[in-house]
CHARMM-style PDB file with segment names, atoms N, HN, CA, C and O in Angstrom:
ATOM      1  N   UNK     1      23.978   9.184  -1.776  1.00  0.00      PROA
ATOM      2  CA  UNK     1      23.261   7.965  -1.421  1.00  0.00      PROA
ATOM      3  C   UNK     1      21.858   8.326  -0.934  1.00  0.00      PROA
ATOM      4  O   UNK     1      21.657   9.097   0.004  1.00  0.00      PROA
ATOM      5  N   UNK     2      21.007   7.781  -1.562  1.00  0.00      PROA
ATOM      6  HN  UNK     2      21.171   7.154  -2.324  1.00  0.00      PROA
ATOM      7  CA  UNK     2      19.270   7.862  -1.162  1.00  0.00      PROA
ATOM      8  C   UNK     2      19.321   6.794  -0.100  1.00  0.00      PROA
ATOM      9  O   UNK     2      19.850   5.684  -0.166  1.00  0.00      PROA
ATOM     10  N   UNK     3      18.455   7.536   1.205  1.00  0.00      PROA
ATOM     11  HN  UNK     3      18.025   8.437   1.259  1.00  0.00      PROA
ATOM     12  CA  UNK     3      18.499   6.435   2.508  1.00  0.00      PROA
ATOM     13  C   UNK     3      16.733   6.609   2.331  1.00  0.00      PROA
ATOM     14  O   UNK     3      16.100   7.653   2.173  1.00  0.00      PROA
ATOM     15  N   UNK     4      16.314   5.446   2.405  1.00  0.00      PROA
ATOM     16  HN  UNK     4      16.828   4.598   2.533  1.00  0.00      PROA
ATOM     17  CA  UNK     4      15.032   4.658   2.705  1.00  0.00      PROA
ATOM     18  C   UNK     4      14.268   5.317   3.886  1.00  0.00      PROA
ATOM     19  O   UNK     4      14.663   4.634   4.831  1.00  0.00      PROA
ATOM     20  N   UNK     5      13.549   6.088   4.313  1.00  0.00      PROA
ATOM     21  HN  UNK     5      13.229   6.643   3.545  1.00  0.00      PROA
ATOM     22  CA  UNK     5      12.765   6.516   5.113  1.00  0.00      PROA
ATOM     23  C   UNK     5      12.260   5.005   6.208  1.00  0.00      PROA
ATOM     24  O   UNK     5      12.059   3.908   5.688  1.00  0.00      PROA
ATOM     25  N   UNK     6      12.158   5.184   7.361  1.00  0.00      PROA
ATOM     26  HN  UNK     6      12.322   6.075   7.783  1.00  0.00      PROA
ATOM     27  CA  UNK     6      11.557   4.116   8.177  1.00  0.00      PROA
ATOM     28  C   UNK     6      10.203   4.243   8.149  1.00  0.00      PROA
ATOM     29  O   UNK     6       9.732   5.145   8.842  1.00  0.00      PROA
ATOM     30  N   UNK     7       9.234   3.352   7.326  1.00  0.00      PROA
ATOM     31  HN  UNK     7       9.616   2.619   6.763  1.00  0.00      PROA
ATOM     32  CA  UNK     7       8.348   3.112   6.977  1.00  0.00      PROA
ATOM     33  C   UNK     7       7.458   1.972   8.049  1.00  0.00      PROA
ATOM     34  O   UNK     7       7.853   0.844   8.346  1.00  0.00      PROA
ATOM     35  N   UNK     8       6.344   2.539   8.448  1.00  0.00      PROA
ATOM     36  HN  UNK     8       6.024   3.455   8.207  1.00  0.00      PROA
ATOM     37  CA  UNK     8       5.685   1.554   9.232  1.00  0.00      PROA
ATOM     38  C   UNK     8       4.352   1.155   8.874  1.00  0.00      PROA
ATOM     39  O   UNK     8       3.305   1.754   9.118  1.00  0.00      PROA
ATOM     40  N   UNK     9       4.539  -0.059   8.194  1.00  0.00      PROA
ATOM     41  HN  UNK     9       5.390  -0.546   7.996  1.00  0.00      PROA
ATOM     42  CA  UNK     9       3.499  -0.852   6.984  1.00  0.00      PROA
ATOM     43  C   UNK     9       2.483  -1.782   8.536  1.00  0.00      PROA
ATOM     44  O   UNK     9       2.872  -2.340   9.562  1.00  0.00      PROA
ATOM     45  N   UNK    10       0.790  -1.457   7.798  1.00  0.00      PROA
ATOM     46  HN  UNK    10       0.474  -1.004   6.964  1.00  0.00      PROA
ATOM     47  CA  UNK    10       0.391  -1.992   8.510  1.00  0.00      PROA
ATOM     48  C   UNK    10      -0.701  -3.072   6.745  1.00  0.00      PROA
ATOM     49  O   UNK    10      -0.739  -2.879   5.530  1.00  0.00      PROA
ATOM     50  N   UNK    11      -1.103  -3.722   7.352  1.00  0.00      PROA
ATOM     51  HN  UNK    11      -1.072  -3.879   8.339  1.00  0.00      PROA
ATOM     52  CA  UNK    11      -2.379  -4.600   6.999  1.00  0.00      PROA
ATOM     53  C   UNK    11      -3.444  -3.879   6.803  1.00  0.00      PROA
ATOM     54  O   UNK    11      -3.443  -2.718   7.213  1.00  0.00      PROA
ATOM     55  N   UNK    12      -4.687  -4.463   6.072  1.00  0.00      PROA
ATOM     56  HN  UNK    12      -4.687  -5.406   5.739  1.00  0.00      PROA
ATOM     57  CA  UNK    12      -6.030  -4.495   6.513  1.00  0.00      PROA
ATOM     58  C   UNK    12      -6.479  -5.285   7.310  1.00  0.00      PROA
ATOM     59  O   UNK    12      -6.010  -6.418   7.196  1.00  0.00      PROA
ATOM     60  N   UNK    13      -7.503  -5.086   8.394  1.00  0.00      PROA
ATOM     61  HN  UNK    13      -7.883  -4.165   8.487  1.00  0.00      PROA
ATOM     62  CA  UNK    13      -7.879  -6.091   9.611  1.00  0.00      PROA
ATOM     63  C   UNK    13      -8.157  -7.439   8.830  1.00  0.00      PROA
ATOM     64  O   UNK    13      -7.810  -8.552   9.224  1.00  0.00      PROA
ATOM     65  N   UNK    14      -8.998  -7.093   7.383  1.00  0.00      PROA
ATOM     66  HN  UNK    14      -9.280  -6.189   7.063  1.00  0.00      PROA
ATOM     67  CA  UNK    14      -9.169  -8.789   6.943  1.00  0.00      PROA
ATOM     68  C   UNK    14      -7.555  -9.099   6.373  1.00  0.00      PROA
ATOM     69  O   UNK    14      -7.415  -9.892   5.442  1.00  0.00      PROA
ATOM     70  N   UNK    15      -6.761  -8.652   6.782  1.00  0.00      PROA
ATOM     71  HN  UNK    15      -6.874  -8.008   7.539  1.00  0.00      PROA
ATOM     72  CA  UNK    15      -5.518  -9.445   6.409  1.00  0.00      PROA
ATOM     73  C   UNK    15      -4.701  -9.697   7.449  1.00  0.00      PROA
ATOM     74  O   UNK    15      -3.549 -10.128   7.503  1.00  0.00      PROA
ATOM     75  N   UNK    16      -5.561  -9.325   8.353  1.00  0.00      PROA
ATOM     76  HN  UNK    16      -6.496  -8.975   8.309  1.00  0.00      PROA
ATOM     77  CA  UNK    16      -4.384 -10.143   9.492  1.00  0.00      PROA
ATOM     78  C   UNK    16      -4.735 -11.378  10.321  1.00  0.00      PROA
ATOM     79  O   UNK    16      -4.451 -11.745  11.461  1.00  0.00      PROA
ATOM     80  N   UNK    17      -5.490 -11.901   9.275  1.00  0.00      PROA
ATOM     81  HN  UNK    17      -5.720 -11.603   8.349  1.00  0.00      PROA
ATOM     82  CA  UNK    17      -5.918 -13.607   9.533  1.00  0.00      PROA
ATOM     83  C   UNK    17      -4.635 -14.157   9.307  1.00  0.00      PROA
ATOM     84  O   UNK    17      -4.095 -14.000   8.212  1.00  0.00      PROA
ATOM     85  N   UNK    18      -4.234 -14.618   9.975  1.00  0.00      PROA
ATOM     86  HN  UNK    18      -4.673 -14.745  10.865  1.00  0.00      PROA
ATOM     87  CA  UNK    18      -3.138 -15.939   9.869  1.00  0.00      PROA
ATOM     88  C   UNK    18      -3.353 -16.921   8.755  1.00  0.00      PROA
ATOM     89  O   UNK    18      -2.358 -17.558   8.407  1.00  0.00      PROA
ATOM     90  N   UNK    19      -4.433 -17.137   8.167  1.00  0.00      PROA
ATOM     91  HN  UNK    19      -5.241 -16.620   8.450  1.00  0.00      PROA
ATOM     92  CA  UNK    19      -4.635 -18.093   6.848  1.00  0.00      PROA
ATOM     93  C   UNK    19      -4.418 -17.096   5.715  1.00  0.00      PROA
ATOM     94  O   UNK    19      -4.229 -17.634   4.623  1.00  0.00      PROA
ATOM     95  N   UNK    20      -4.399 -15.506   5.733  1.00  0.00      PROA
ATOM     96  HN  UNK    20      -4.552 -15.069   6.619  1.00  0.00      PROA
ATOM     97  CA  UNK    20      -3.994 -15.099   4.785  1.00  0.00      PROA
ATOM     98  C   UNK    20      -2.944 -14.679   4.716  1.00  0.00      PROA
ATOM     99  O   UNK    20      -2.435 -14.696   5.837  1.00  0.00      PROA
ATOM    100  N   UNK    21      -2.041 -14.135   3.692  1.00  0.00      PROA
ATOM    101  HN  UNK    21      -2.454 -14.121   2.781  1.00  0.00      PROA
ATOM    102  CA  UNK    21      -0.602 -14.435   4.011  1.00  0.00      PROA
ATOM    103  C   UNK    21      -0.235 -13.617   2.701  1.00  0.00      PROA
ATOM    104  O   UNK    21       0.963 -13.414   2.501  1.00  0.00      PROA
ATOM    105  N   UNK    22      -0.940 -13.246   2.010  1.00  0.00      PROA
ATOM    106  HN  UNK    22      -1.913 -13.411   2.173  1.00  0.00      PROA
ATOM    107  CA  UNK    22      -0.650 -12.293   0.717  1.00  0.00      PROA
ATOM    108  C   UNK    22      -1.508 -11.067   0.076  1.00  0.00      PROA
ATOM    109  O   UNK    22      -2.180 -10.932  -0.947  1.00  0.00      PROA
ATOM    110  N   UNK    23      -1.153 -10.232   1.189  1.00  0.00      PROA
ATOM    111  HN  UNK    23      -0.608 -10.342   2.019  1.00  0.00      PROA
ATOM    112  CA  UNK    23      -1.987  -9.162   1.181  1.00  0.00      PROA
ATOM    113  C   UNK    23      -1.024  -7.904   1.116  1.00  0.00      PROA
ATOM    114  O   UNK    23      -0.097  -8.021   1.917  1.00  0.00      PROA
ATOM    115  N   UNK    24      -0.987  -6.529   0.249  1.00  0.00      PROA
ATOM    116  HN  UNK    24      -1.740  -6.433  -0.403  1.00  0.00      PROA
ATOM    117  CA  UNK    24      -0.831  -5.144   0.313  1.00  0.00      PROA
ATOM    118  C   UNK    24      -0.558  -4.775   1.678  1.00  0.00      PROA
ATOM    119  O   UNK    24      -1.315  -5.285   2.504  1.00  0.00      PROA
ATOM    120  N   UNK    25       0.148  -4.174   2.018  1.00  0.00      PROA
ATOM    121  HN  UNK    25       0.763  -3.759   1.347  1.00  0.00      PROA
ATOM    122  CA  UNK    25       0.625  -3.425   3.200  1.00  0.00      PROA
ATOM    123  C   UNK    25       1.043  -1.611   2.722  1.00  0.00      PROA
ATOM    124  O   UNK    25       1.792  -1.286   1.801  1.00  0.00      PROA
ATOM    125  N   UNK    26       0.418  -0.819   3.516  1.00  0.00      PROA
ATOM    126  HN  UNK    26      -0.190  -1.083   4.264  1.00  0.00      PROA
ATOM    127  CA  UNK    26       0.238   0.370   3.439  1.00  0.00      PROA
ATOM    128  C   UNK    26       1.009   1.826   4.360  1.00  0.00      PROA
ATOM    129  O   UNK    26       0.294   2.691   4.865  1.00  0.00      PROA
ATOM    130  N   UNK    27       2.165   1.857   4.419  1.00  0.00      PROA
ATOM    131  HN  UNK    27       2.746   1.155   4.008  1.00  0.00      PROA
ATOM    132  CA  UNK    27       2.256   3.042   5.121  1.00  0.00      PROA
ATOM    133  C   UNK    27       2.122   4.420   5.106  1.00  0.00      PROA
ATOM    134  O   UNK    27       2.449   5.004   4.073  1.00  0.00      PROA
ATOM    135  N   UNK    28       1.609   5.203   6.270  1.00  0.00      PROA
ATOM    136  HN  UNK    28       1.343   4.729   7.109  1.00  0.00      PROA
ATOM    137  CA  UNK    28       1.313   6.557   5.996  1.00  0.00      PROA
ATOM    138  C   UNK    28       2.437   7.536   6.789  1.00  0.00      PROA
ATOM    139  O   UNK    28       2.572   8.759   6.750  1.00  0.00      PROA
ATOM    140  N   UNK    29       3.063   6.670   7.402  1.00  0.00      PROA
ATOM    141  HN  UNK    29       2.952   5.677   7.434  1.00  0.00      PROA
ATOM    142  CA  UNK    29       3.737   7.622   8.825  1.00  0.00      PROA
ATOM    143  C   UNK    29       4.678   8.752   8.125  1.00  0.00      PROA
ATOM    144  O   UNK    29       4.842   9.845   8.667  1.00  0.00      PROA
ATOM    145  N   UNK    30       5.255   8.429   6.946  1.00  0.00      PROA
ATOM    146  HN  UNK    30       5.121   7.541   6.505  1.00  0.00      PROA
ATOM    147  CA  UNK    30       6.251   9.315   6.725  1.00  0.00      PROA
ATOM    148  C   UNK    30       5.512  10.676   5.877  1.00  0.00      PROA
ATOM    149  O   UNK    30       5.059  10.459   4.754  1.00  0.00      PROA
ATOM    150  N   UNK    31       5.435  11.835   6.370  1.00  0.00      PROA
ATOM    151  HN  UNK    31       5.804  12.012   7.283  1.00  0.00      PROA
ATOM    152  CA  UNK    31       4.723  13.592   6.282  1.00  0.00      PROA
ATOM    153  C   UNK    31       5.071  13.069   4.595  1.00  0.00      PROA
ATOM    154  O   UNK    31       6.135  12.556   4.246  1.00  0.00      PROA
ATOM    155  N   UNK    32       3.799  13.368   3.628  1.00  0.00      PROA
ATOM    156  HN  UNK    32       2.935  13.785   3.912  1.00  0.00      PROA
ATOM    157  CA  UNK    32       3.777  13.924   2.183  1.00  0.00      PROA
ATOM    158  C   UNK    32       3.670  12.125   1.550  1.00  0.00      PROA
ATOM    159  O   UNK    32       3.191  11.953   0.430  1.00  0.00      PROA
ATOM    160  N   UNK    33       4.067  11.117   2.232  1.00  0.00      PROA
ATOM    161  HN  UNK    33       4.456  11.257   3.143  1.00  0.00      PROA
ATOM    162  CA  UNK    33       4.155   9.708   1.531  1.00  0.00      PROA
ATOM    163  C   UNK    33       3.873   8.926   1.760  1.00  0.00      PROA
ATOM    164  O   UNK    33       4.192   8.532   2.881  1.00  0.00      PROA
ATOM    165  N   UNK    34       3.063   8.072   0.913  1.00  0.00      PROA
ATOM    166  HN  UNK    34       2.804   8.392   0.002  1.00  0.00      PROA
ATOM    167  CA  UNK    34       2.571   6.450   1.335  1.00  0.00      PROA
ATOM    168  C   UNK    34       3.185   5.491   0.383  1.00  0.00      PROA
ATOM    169  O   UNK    34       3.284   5.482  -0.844  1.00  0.00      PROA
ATOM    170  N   UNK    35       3.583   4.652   1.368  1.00  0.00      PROA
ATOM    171  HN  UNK    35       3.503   4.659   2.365  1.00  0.00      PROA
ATOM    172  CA  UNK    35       4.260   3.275   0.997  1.00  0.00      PROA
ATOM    173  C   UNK    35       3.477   2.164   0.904  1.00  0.00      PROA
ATOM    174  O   UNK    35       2.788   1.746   1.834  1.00  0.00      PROA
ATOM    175  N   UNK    36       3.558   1.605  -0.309  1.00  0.00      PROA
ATOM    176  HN  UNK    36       4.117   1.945  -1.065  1.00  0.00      PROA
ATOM    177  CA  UNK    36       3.258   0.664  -0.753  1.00  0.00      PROA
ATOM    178  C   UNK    36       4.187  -1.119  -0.846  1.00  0.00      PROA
ATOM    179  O   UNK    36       5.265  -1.304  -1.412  1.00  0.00      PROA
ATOM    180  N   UNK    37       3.538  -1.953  -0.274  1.00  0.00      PROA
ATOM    181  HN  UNK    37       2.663  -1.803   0.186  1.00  0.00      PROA
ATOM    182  CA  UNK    37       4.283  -3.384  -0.559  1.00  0.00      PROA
ATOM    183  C   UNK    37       3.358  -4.560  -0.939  1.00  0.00      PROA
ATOM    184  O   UNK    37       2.226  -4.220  -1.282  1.00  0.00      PROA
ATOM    185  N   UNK    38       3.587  -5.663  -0.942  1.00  0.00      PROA
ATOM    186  HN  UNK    38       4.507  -5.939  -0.663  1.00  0.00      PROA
ATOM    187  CA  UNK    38       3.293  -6.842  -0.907  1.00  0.00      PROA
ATOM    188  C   UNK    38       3.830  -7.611   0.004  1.00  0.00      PROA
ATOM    189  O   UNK    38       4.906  -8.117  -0.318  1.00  0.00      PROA
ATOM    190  N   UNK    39       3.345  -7.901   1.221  1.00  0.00      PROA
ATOM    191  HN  UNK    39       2.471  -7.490   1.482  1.00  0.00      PROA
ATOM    192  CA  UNK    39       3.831  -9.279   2.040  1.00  0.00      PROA
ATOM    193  C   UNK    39       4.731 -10.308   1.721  1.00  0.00      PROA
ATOM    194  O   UNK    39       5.646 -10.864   2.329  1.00  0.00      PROA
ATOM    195  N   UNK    40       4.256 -10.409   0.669  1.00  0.00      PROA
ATOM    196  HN  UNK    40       3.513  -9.957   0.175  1.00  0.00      PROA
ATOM    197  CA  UNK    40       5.046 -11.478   0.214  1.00  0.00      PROA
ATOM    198  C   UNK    40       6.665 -11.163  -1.017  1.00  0.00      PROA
ATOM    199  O   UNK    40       7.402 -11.910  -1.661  1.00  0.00      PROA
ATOM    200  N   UNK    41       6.588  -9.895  -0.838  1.00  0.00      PROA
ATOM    201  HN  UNK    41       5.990  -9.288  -0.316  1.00  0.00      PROA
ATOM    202  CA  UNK    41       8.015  -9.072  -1.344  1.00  0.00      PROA
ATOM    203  C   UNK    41       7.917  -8.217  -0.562  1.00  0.00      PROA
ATOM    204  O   UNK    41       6.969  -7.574  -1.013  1.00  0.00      PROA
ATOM    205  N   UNK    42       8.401  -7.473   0.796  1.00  0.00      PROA
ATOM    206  HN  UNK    42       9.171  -7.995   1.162  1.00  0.00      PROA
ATOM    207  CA  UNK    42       8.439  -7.199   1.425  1.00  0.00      PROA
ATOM    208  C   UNK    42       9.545  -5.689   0.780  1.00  0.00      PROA
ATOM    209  O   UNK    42       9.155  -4.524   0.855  1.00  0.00      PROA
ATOM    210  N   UNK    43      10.972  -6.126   0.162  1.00  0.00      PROA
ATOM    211  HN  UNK    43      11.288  -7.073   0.101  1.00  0.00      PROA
ATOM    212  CA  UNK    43      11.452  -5.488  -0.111  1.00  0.00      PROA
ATOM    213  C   UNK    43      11.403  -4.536  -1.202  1.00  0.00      PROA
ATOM    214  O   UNK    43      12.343  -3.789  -1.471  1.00  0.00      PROA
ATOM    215  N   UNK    44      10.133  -4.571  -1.925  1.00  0.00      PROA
ATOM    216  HN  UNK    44       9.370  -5.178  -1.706  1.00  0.00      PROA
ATOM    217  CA  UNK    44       9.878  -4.074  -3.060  1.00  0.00      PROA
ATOM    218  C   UNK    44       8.676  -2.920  -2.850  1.00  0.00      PROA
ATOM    219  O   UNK    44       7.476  -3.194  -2.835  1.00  0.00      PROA
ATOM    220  N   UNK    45       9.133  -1.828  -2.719  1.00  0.00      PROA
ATOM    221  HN  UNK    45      10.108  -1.605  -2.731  1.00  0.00      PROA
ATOM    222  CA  UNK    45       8.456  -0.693  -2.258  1.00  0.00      PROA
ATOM    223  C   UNK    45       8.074   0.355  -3.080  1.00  0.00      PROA
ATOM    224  O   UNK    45       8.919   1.110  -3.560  1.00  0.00      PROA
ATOM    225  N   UNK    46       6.837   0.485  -3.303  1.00  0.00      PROA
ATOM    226  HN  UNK    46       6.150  -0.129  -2.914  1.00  0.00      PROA
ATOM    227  CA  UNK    46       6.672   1.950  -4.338  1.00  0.00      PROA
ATOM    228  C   UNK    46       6.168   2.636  -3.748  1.00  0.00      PROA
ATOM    229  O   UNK    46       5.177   2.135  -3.217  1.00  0.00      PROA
ATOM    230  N   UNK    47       6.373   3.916  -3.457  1.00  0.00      PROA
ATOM    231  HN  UNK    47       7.178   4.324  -3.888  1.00  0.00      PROA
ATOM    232  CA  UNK    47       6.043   5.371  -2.835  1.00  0.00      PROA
ATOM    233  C   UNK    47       5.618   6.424  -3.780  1.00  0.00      PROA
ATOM    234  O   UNK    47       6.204   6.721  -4.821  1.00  0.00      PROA
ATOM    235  N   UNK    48       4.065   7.193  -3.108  1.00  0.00      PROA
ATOM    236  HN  UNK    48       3.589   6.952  -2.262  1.00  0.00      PROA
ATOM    237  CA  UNK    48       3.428   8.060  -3.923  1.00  0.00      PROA
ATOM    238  C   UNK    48       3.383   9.336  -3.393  1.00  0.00      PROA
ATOM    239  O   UNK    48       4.299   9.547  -2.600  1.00  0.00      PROA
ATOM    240  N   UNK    49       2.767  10.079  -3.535  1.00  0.00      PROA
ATOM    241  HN  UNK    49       2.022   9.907  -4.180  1.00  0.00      PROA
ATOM    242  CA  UNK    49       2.668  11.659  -2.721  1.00  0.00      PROA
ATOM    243  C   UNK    49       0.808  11.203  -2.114  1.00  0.00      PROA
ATOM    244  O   UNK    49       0.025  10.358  -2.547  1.00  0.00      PROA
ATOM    245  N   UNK    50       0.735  11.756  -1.489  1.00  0.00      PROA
ATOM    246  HN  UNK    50       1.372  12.442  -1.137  1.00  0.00      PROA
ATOM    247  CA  UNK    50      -0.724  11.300  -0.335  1.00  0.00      PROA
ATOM    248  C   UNK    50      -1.441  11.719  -1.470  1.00  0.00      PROA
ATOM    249  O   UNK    50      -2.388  10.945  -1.612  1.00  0.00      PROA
ATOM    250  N   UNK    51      -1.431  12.739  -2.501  1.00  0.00      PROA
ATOM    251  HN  UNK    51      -0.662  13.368  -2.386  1.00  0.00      PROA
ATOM    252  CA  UNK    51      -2.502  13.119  -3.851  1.00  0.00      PROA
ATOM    253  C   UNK    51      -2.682  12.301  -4.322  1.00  0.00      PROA
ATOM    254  O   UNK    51      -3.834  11.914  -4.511  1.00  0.00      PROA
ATOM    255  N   UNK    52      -1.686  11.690  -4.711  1.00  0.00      PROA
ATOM    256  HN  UNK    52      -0.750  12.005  -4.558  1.00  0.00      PROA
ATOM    257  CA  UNK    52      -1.199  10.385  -5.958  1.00  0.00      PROA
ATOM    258  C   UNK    52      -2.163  10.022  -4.888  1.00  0.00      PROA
ATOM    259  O   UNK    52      -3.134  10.775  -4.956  1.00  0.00      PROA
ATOM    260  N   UNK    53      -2.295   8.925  -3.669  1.00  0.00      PROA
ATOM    261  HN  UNK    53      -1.506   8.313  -3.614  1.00  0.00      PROA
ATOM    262  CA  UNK    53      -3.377   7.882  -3.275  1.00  0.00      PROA
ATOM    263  C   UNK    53      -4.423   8.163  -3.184  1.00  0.00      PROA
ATOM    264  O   UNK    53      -5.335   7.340  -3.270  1.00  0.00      PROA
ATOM    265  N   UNK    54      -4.591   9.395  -2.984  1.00  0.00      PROA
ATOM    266  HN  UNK    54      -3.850  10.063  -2.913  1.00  0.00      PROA
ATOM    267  CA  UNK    54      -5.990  10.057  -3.053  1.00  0.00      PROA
ATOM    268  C   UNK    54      -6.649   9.224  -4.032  1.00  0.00      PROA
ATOM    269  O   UNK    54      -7.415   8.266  -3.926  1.00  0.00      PROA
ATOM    270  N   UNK    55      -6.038   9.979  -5.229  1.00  0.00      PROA
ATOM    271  HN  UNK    55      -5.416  10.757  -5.314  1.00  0.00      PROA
ATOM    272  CA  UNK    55      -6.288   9.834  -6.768  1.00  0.00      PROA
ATOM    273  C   UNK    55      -6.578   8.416  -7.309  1.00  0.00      PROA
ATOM    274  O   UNK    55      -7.351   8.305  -8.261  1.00  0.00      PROA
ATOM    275  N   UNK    56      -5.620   6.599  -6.391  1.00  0.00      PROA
ATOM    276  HN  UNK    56      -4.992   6.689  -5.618  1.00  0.00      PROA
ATOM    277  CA  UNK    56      -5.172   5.892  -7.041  1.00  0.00      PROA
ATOM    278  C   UNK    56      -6.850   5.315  -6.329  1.00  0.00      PROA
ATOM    279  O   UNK    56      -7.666   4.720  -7.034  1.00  0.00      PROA
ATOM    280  N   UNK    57      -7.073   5.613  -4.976  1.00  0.00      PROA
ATOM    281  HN  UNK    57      -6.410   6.096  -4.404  1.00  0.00      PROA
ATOM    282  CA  UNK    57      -8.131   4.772  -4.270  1.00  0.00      PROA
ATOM    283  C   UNK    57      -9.151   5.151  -4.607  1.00  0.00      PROA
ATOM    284  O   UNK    57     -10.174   4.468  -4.648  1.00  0.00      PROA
ATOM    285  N   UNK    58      -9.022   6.596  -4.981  1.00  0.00      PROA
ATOM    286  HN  UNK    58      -8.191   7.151  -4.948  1.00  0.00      PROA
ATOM    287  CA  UNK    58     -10.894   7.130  -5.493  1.00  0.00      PROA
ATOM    288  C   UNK    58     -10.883   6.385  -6.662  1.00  0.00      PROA
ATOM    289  O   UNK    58     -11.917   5.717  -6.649  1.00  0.00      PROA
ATOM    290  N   UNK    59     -10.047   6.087  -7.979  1.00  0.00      PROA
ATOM    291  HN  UNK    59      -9.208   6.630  -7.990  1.00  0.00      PROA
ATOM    292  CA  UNK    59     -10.028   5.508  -8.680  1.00  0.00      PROA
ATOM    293  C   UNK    59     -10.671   4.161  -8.544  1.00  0.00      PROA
ATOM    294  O   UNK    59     -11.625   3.585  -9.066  1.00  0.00      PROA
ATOM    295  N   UNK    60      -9.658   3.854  -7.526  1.00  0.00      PROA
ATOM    296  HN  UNK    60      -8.883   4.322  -7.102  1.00  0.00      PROA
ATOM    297  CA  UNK    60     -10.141   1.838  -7.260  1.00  0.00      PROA
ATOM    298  C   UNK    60     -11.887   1.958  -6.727  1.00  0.00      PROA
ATOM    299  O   UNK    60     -12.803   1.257  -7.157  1.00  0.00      PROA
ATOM    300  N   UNK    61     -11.977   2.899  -5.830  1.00  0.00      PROA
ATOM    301  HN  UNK    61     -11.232   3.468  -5.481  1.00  0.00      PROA
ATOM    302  CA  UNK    61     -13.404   3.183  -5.589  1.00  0.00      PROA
ATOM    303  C   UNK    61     -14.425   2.663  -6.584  1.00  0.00      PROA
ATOM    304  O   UNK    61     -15.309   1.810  -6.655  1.00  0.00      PROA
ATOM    305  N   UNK    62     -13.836   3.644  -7.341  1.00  0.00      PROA
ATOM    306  HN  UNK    62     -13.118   4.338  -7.283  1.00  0.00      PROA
ATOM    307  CA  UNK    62     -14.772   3.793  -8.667  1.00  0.00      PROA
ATOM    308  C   UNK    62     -14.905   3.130  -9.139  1.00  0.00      PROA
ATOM    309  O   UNK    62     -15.800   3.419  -9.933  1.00  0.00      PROA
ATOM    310  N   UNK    63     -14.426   1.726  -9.343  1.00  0.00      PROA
ATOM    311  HN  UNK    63     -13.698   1.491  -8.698  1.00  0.00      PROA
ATOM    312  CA  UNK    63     -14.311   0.567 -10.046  1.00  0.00      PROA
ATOM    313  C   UNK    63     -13.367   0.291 -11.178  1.00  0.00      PROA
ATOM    314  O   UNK    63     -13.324  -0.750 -11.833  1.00  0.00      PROA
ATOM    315  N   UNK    64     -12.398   1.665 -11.368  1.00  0.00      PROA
ATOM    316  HN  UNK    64     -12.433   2.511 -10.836  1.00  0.00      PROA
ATOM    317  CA  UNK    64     -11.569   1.643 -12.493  1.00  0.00      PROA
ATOM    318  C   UNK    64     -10.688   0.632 -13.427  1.00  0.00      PROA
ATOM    319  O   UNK    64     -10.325   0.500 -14.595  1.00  0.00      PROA
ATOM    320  N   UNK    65     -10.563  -0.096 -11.945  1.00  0.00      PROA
ATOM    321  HN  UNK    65     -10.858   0.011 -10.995  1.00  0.00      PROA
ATOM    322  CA  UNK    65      -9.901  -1.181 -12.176  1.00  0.00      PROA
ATOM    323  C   UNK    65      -9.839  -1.794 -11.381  1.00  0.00      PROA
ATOM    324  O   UNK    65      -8.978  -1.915 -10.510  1.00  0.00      PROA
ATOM    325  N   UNK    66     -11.283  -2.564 -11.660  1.00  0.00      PROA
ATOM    326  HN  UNK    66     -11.983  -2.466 -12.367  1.00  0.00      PROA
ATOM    327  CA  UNK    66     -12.094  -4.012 -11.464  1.00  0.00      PROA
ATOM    328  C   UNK    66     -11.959  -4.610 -12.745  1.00  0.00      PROA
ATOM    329  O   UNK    66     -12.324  -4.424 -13.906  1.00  0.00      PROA
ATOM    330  N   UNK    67     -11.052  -5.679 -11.828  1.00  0.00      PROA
ATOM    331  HN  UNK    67     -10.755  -5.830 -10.885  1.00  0.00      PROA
ATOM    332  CA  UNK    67     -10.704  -7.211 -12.880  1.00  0.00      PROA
ATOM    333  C   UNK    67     -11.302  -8.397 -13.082  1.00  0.00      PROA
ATOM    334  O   UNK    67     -11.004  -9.466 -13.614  1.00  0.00      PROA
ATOM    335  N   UNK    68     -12.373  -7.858 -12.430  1.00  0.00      PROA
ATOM    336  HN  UNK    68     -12.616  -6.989 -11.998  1.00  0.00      PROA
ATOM    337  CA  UNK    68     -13.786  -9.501 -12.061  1.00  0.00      PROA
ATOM    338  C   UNK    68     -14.135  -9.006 -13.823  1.00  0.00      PROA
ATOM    339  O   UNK    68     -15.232  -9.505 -14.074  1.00  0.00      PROA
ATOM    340  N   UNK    69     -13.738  -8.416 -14.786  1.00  0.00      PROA
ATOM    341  HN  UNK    69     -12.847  -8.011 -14.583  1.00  0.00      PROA
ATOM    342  CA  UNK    69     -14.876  -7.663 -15.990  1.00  0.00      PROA
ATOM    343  C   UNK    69     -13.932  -9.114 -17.546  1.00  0.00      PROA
ATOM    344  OT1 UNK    69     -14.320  -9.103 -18.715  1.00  0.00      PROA
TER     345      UNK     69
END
């Protein structure tokens, strides 16, 4: 049986307006992994190796995938 690591998901400060309510939540606490959710699926979790986010945010940085196009 695979047991779920206790994951402690925080916000971005602009998401912890009370009018917003559907924002990414991010954990780092667990050594080698970051957790990934949606607020609004709470239970639906994808986990990377801290490289992998390195890799996924320098990406988003970069504009890789900007959907305003």
């Amino acid at each position: 049986m695979n047991v779920q690591p206790e994951f402690e998901f925080v916000t971005a400060a602009a998401c912890r307006d009370a009018r917003v309510n559907n924002c990414p939540e991010v954990a780092t606490n667990v050594p080698g992994i970051v957790a990934l959710r949606d607020s609004k699926r709470p239970d639906a979790i994808v986990t990377m190796t801290a490289s992998d986010w390195a890799t996924l945010t320098g990406a988003v940085k970069a504009g890789e995938f900007d959907l305003s196009c």
